[in-house]
C-alpha positions as CSV (number, residue, x, y, z in Angstrom):
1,X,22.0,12.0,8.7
2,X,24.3,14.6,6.8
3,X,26.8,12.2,6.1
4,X,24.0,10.1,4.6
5,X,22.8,12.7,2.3
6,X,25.8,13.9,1.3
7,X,26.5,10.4,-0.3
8,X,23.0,10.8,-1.7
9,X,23.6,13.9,-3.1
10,X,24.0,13.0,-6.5
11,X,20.6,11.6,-6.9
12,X,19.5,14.9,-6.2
13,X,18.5,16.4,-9.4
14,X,16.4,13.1,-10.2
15,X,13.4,14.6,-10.8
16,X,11.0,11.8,-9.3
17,X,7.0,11.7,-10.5
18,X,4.5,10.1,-8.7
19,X,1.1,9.6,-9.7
20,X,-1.7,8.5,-7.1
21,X,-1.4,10.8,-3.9
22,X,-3.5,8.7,-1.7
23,X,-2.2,7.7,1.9
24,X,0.8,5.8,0.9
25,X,1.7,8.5,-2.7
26,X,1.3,11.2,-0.1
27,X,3.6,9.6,2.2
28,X,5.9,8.4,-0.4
29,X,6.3,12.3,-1.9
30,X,6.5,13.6,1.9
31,X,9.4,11.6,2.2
32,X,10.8,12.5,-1.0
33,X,10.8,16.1,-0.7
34,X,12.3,15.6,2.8
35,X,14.9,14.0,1.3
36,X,15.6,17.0,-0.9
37,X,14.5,15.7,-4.2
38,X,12.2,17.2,-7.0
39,X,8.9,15.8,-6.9
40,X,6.2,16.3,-9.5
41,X,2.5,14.8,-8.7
42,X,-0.6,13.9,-10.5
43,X,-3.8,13.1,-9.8
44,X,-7.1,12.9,-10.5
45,X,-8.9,14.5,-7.4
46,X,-6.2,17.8,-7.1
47,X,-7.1,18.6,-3.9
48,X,-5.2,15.6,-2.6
49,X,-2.1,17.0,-3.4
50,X,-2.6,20.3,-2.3
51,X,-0.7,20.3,1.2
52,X,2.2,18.6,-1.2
53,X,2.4,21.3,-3.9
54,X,2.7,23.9,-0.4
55,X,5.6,21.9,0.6
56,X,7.4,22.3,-2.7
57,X,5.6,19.6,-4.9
58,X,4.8,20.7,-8.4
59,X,1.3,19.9,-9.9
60,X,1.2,17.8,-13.5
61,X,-2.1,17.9,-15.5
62,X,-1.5,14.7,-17.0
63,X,0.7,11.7,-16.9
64,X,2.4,12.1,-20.8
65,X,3.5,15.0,-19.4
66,X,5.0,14.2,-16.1
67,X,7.1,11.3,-18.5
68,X,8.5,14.2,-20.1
69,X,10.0,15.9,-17.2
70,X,10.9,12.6,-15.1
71,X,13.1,9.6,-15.3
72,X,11.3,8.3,-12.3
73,X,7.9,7.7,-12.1
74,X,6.3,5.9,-8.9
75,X,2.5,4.9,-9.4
76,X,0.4,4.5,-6.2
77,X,-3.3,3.6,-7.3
78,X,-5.9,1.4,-6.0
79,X,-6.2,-1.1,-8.8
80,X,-5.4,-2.5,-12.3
81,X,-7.6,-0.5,-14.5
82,X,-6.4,2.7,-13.0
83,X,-2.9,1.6,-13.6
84,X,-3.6,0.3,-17.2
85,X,-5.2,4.4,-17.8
86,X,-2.2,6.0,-16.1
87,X,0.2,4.3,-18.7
88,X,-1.9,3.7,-21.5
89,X,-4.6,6.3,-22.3
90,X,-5.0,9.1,-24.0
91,X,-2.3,11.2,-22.0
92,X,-0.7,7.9,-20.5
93,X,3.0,7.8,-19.9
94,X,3.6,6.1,-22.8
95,X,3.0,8.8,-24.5
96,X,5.6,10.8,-23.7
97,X,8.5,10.0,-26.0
98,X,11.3,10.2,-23.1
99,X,12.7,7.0,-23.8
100,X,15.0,7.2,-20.1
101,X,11.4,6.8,-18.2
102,X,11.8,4.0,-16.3
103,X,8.3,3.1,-14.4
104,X,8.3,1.9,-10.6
105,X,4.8,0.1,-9.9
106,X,3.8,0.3,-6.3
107,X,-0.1,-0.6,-6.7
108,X,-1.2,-3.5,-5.0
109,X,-3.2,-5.6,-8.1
110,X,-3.3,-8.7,-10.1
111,X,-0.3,-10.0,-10.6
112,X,-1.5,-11.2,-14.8
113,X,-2.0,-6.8,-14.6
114,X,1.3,-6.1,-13.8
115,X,2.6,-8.9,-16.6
116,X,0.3,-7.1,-19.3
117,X,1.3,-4.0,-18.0
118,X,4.9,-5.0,-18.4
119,X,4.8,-6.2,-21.4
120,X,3.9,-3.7,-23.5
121,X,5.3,-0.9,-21.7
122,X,9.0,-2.8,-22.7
123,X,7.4,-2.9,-26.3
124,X,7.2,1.0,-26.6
125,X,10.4,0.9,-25.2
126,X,10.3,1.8,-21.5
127,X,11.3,0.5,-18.3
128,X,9.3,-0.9,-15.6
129,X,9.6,-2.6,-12.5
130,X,6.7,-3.5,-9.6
131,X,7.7,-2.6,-5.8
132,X,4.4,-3.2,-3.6
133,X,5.0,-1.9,0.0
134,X,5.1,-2.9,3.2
135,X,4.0,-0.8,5.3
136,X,1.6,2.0,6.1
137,X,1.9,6.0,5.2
138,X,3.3,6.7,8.9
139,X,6.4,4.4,8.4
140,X,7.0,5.6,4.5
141,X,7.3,9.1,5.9
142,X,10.2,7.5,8.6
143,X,11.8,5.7,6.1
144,X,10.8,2.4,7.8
145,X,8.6,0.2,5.1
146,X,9.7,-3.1,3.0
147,X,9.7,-2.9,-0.7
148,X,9.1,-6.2,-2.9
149,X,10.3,-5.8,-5.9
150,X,10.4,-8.1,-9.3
151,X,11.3,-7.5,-13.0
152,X,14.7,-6.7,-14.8
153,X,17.2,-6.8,-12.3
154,X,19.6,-4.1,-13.6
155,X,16.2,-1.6,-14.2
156,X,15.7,-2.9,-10.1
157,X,19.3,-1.9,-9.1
158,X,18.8,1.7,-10.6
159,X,15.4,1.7,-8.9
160,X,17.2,1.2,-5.7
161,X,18.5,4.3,-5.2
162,X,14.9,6.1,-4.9
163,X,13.2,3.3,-2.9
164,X,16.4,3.0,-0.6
165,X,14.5,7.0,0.7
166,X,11.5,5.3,2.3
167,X,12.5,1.5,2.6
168,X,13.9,0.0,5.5
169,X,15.0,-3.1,3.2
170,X,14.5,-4.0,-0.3
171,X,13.9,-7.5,-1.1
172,X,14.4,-8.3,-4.7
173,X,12.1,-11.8,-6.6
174,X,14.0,-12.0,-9.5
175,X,13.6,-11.4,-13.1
176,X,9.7,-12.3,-13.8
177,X,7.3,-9.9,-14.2
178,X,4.3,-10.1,-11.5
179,X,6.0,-12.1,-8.7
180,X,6.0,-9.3,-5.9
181,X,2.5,-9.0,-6.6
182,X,1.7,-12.7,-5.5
183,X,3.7,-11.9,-2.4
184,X,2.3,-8.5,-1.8
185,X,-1.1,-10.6,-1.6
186,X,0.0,-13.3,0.5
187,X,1.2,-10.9,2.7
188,X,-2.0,-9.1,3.1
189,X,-4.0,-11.6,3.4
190,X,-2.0,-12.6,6.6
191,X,-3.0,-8.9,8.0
192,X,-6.4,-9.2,7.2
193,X,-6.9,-12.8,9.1
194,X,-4.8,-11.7,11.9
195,X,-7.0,-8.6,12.0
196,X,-9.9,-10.5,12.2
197,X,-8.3,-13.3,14.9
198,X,-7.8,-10.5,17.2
199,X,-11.2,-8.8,16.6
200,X,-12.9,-12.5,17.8
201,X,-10.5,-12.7,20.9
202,X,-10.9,-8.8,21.8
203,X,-14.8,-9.7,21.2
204,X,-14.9,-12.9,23.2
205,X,-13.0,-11.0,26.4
206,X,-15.5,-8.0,26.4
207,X,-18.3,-10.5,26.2
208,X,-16.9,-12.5,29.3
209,X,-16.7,-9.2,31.7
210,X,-13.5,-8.8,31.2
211,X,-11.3,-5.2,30.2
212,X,-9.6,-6.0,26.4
213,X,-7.0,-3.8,27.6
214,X,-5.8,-6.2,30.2
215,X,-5.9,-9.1,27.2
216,X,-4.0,-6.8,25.1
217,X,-1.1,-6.1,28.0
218,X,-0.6,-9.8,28.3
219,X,-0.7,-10.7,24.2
220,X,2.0,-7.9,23.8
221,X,4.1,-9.7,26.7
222,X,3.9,-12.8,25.0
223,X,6.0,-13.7,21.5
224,X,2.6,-14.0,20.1
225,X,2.2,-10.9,19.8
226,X,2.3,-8.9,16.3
227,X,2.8,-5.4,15.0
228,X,-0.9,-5.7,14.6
229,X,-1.4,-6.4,18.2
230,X,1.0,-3.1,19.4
231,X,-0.1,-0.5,17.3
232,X,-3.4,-1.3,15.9
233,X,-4.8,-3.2,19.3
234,X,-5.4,0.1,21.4
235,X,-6.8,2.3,19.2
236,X,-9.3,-0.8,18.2
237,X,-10.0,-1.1,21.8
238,X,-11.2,2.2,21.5
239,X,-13.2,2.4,19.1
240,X,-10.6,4.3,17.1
241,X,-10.3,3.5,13.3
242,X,-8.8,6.2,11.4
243,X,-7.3,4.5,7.9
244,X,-4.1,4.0,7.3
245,X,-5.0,1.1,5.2
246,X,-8.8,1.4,3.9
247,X,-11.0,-1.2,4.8
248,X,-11.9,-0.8,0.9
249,X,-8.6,-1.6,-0.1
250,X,-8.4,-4.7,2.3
251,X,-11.6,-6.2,0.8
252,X,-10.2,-5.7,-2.8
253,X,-6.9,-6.9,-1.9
254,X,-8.8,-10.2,-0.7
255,X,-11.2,-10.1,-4.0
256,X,-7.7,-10.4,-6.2
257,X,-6.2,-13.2,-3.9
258,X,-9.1,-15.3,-4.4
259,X,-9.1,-14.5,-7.7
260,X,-5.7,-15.7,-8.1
261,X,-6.2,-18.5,-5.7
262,X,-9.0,-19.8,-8.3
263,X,-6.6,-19.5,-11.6
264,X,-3.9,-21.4,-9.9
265,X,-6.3,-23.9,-8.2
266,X,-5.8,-23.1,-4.5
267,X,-8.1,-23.7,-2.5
268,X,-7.9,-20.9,0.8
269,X,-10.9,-21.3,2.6
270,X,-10.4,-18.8,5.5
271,X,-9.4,-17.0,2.4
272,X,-13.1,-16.8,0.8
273,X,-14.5,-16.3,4.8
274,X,-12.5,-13.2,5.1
275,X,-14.0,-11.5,2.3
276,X,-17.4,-12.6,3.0
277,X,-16.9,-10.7,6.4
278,X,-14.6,-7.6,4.9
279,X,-17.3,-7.7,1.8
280,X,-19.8,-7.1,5.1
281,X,-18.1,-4.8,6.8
282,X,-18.0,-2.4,3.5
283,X,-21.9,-2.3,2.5
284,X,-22.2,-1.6,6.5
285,X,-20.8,1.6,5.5
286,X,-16.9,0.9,7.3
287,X,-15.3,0.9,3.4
288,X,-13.6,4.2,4.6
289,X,-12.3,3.4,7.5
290,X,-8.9,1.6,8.5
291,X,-9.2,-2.3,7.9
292,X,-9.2,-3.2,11.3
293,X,-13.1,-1.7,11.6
294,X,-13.7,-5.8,11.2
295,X,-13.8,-5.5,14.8
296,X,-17.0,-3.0,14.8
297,X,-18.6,-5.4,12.8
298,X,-18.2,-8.1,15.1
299,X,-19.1,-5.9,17.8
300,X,-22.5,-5.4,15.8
301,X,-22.7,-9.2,15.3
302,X,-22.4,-9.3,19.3
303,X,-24.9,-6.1,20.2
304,X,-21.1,-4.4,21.4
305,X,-20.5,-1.1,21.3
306,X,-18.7,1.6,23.4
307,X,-21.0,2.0,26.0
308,X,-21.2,-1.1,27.2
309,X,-19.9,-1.0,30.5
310,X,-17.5,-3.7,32.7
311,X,-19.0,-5.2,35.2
């Protein structure tokens, strides 16, 4: 570990900006200041970053004027529009006449966003890059999640040196604009079906008599098991959904697949069926709890709940 920060020792006085300290901006700045670099934050709810600005963090009051002290700025939001006000309103980064900002886009959103996006923030003369994440807040914090990352490649190799902190591996999609977007989406569309494949098979065990736990024992023996099926499987079995990865954020990520799935004439039927059921899930109230809450709706669907007993 010293040997590895001494070689990152240079990159030390990069002062790094992140805006959107959610689970995974929090976990992204945690990891930042661990590794001994100077983190300014922003958002729009302060309290969020209180515990941060304790550790060392220091509090921006609006994006122009984090652009002015950082040549790094990370953005972790929830959606397009939020990205699109970050760098273009009133006080957006654009506005802050430091023409070595280079931009590193981590929000999950529509891919045709992150082209405008790009696009104009290149025409005021700034760089920009998108790197969705892999990965929950837990492994950010251990250095452990995948980055996707597209646009210019040399702006992406000087990225790599403040991504390399909290990413595991760094997979680069070339030159255009938007691509790790589409892949972002893919990928969680996968989670969100495999969430809901092992939500019907934990439901169809309880309903037979039988303990899910000794389901789950044999899965995770088998090499049909998944991440999902390690961590997320026993806390689901009991009834344990703290977020890591808001149901909310699941169902929007779904919305903007299908979304894109419609513009480039793909038709994804378990695609649509997922967010009928995640769309569900959220107006029964689960919208702030972790994604894999699915299964408390299919419990409801199946009059399940905690205290029904094994026979």
């Amino acid at each position: 570990m010293k040997s590895y920060k001494f070689l990152l020792i240079k990159y030390y006085f990069v002062n790094i900006g992140i805006i959107g300290n959610g689970l995974m901006g929090s976990a992204i700045a945690h990891r930042l200041l661990e590794r001994g670099f100077k983190v300014y934050l922003y958002n729009r709810t302060k309290k969020k970053s209180n515990t941060l600005v304790k550790r060392g963090a220091i509090r921006i009051v609006h994006p122009s004027i984090m652009g002015k002290k950082c040549n790094f700025v990370i953005i972790s939001v929830t959606d397009g529009h939020a990205v699109k006000e970050i760098l273009f309103g009133d006080n957006g980064l654009v506005n802050c006449h430091n023409k070595q900002l280079t931009v590193i886009d981590t929000s999950t959103v529509l891919p045709e966003d992150s082209i405008y996006c790009a696009e104009l923030v290149k025409k005021k003369g700034y760089e920009i890059i998108q790197a969705p994440i892999m990965g929950g807040p837990d492994a950010t914090r251990k250095g452990d999640v995948i980055s996707i990352v597209s646009g210019n490649r040399k702006v992406s190799e000087k990225c790599r040196k403040i991504l390399i902190n909290f990413s595991k591996k760094i997979f680069y999609l070339g030159n255009q604009d938007g691509v790790a977007n589409y892949v972002k989406l893919g990928l969680n569309l996968n989670i969100a079906l495999i969430a809901i494949s092992l939500s019907e098979a934990l439901v169809f065990v309880k309903k037979s008599n039988t303990d899910p736990s000794i389901f789950l024992e044999i899965l995770n023996s088998t090499y049909f098991k998944t991440g999902l099926s390690e961590i997320k499987g026993p806390k689901m079995i009991k009834d344990n959904f703290t977020p890591k990865f808001y149901l909310k954020n699941m169902l929007k990520d779904i919305q903007l697949l299908n979304q894109c799935a419609k513009n480039n004439g793909a038709s994804l039927t378990f695609s649509s069926l997922a967010e009928q059921f995640y769309r569900i899930a959220a107006n029964r109230g689960y919208s702030e709890l972790d994604y894999t809450a699915i299964l408390k709706l299919l419990n409801e669907f199946n009059n399940l709940n905690r205290s029904n007993k094994m026979n």
